[in-house]
N, CA, C and O of each residue as an XYZ file, in Angstrom:
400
protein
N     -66.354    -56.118     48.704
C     -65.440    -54.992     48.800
C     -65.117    -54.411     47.425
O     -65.210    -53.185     47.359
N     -64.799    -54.975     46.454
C     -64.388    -54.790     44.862
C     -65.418    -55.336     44.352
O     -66.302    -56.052     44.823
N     -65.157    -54.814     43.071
C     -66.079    -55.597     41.979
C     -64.887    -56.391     41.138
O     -63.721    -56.012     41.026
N     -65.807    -58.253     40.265
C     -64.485    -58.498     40.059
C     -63.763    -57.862     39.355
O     -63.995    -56.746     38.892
N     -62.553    -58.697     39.170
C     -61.389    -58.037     38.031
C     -60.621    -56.698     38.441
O     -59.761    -56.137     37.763
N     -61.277    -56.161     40.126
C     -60.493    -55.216     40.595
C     -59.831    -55.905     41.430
O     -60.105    -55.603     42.591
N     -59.251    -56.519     41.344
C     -58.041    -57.325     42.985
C     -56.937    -58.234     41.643
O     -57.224    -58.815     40.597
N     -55.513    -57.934     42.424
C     -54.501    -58.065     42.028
C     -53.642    -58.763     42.685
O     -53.319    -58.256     43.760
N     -53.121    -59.810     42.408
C     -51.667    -60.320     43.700
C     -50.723    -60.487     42.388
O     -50.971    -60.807     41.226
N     -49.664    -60.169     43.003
C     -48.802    -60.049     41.869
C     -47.223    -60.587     43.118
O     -46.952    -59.991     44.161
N     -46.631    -61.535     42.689
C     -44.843    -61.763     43.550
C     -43.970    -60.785     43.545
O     -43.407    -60.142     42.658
N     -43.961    -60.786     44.314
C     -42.440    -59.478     44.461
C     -41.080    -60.445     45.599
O     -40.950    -61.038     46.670
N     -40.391    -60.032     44.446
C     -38.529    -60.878     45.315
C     -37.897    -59.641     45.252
O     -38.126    -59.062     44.190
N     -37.205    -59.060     45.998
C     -36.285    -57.956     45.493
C     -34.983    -58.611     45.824
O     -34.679    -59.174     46.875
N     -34.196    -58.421     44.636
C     -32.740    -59.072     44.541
C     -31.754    -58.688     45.746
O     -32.237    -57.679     46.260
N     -30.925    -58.948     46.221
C     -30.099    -58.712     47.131
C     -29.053    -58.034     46.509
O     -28.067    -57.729     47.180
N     -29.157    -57.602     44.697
C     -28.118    -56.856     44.145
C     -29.091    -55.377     44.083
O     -28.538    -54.507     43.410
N     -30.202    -55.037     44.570
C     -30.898    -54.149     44.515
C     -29.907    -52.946     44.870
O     -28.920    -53.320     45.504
N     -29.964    -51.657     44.608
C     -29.081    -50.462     44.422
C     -29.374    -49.970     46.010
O     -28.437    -49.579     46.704
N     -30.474    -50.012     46.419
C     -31.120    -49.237     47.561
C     -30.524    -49.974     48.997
O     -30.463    -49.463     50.116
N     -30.109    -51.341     48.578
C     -30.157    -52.370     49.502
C     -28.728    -51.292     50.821
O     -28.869    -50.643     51.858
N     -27.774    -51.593     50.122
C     -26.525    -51.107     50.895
C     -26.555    -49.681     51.985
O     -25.605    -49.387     52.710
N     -28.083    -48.759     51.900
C     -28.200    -47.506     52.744
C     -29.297    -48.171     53.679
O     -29.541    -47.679     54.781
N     -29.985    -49.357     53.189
C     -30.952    -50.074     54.283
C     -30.747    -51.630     54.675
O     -31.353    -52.549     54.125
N     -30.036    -51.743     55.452
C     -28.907    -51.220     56.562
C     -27.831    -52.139     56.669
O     -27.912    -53.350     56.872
N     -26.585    -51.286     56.478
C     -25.377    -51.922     56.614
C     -25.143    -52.631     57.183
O     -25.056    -52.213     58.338
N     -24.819    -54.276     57.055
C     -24.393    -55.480     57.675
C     -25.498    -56.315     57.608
O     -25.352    -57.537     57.608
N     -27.017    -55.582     57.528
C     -28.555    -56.120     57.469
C     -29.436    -55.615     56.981
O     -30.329    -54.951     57.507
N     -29.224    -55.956     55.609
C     -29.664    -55.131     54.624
C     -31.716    -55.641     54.474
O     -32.120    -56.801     54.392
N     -32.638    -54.339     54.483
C     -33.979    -55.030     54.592
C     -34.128    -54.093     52.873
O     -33.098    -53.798     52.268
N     -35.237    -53.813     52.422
C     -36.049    -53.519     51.698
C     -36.734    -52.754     52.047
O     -37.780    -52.883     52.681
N     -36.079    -51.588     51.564
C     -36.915    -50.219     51.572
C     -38.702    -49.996     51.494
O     -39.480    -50.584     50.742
N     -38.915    -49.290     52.194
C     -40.628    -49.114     52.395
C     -40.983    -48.816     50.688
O     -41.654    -49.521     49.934
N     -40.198    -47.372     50.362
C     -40.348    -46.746     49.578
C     -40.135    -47.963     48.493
O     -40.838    -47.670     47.526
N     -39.520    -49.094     48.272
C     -39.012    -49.707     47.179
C     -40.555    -50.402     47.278
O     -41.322    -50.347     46.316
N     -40.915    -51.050     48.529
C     -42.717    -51.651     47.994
C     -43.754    -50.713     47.661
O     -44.682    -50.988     46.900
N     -43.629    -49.827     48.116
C     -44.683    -48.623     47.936
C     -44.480    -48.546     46.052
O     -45.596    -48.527     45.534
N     -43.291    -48.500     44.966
C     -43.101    -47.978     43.966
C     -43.605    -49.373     43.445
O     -44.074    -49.055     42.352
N     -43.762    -50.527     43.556
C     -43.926    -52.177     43.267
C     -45.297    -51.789     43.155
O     -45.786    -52.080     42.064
N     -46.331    -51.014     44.245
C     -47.895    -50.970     43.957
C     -47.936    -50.140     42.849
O     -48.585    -50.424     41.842
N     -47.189    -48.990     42.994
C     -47.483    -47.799     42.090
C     -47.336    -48.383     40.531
O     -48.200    -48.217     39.669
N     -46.028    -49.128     40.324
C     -46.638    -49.677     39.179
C     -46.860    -50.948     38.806
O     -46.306    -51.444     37.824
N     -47.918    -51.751     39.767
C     -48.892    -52.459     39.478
C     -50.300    -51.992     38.831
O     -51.172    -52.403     38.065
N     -49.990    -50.949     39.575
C     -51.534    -50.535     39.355
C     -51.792    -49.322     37.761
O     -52.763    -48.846     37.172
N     -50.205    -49.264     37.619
C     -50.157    -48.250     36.506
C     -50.256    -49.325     35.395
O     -51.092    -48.975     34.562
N     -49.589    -50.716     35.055
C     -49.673    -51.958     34.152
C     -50.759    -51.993     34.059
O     -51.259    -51.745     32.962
N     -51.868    -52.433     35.577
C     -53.211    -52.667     35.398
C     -54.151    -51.678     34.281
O     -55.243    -52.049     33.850
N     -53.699    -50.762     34.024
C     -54.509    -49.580     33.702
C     -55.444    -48.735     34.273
O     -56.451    -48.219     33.788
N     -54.755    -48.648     35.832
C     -55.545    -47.641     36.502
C     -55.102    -46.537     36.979
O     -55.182    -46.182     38.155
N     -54.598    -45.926     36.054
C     -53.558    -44.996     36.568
C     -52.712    -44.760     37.796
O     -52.529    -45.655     38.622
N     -52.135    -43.404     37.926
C     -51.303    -43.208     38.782
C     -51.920    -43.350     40.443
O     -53.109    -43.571     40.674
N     -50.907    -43.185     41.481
C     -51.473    -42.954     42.800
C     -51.263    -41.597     42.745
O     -50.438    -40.960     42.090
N     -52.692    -40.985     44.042
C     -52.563    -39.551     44.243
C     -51.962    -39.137     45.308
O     -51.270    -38.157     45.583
N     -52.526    -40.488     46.133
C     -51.553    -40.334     47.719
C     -52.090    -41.647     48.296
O     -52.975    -42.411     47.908
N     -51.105    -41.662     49.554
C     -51.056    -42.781     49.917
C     -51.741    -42.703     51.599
O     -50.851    -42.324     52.360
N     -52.639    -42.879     52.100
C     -53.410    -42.074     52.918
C     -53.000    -42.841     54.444
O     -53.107    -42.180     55.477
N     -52.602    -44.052     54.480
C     -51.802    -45.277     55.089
C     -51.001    -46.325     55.072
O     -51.047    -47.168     54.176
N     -50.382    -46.358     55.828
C     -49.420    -47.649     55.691
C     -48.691    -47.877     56.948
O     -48.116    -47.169     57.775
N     -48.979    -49.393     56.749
C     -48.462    -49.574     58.333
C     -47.340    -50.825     57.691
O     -47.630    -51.699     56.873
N     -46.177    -50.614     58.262
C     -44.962    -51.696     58.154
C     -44.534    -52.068     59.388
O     -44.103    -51.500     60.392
N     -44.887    -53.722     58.867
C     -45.270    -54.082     60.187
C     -43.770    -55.261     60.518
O     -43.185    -55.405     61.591
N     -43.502    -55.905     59.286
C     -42.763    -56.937     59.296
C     -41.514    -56.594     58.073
O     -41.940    -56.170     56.999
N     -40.109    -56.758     58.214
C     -39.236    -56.163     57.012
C     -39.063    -57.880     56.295
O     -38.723    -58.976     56.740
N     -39.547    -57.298     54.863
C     -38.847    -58.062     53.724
C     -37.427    -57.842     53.891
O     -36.864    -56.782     54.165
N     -36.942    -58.939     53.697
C     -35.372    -59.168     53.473
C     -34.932    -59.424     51.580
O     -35.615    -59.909     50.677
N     -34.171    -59.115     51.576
C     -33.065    -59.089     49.858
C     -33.612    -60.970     49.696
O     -33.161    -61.794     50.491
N     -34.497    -61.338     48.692
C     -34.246    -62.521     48.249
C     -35.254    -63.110     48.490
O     -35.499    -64.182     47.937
N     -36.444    -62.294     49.770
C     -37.343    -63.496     49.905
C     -38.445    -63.291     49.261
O     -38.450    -62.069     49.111
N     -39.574    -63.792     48.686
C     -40.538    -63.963     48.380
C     -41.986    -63.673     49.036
O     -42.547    -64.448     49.811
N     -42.489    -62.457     48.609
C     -43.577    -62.423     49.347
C     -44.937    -61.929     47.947
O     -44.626    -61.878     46.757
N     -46.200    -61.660     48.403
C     -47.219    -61.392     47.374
C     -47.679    -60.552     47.396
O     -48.040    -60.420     48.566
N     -48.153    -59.291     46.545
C     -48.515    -57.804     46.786
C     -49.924    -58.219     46.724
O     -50.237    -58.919     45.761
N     -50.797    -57.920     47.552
C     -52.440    -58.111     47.413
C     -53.166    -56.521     46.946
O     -52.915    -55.586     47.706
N     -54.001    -56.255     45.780
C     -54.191    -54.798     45.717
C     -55.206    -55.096     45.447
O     -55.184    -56.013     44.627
N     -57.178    -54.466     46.004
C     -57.734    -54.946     45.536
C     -58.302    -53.139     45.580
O     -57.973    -52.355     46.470
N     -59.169    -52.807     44.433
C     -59.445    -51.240     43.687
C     -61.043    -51.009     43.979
O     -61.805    -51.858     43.518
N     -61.368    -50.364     44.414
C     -63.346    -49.707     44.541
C     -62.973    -48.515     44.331
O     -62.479    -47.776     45.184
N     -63.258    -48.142     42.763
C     -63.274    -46.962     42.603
C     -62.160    -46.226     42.654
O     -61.134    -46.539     42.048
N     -62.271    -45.267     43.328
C     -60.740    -44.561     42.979
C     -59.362    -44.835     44.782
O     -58.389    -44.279     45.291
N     -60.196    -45.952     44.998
C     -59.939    -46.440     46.683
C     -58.982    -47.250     46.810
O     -59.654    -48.211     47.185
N     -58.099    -47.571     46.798
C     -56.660    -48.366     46.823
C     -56.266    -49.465     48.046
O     -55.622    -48.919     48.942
N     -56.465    -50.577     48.215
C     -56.605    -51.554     49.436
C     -55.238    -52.216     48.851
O     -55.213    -52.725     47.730
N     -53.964    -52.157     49.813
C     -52.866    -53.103     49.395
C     -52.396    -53.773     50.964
O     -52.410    -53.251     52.079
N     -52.043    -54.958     50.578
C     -51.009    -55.420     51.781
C     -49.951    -56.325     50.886
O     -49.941    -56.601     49.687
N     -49.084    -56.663     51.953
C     -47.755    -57.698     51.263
C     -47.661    -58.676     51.843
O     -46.957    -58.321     52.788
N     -47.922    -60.003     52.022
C     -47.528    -60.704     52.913
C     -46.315    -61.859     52.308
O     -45.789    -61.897     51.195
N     -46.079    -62.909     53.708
C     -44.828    -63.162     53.597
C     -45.330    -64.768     54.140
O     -44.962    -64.921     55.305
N     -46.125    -66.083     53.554
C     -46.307    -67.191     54.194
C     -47.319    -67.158     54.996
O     -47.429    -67.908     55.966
N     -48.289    -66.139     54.610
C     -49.744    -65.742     55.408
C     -49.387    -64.431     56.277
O     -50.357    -63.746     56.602
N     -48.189    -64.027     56.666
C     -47.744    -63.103     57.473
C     -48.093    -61.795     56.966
O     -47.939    -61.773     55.745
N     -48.528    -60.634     57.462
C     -48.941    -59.564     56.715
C     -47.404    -58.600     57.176
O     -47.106    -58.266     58.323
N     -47.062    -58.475     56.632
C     -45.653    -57.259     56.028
C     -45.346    -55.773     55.895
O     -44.375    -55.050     56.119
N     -46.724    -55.609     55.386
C     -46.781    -54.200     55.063
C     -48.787    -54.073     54.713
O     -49.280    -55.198     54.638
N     -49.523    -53.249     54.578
C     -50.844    -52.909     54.487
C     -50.577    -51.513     54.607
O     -49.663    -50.800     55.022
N     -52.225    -51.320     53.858
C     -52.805    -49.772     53.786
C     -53.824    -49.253     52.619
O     -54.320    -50.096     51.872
N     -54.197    -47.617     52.429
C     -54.313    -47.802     51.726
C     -54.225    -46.355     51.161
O     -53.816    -45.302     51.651
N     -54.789    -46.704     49.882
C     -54.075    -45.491     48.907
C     -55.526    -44.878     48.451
O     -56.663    -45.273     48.705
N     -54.911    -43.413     47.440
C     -56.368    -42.979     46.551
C     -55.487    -42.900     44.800
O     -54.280    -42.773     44.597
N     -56.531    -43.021     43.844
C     -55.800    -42.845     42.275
C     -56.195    -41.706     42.279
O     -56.958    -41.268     43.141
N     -55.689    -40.966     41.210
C     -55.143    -39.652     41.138
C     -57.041    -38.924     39.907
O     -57.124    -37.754     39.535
């Protein structure tokens, strides 16, 4: 699918003091789509592959909660963007993207 040195897993925890947390959702607070979607965007901007141009899918399948631990999987062909998140083998979130 990649060639090596294009695939990435990188941990993502988002704090339960996160700013976004308190509008998603009061009394049960999850982790904004948009807050993992910005976690790839700059993974992949650190990596040195520039920006995203768009994001062509995404399916959210399972909500991260404030605190827990899951792994961003991103693996790159070209200007082709393959991410999922999982959570203990559980897949979380997937899709995929194009670089700009």
């Amino acid at each position: 699918m990649t060639e090596p040195g294009n695939e990435w897993t990188e941990n993502v925890c988002i704090s339960a003091t996160h700013p976004s947390l308190p509008g998603h959702f009061p009394g049960r607070p999850v982790v904004a789509g948009v807050i993992l979607l910005d976690r790839l965007a700059a993974l992949l901007e650190r990596e040195g592959c520039g920006a995203l141009r768009r994001i062509s899918t995404v399916k959210f399948r399972s909500p991260l909660l404030p605190g827990e631990a899951a792994e961003l999987q991103v693996a790159l062909n070209g200007k082709q963007v393959r991410f999922r998140l999982t959570r203990n083998g559980e897949i979380l979130t997937s899709g995929e993207a194009e670089l700009a």
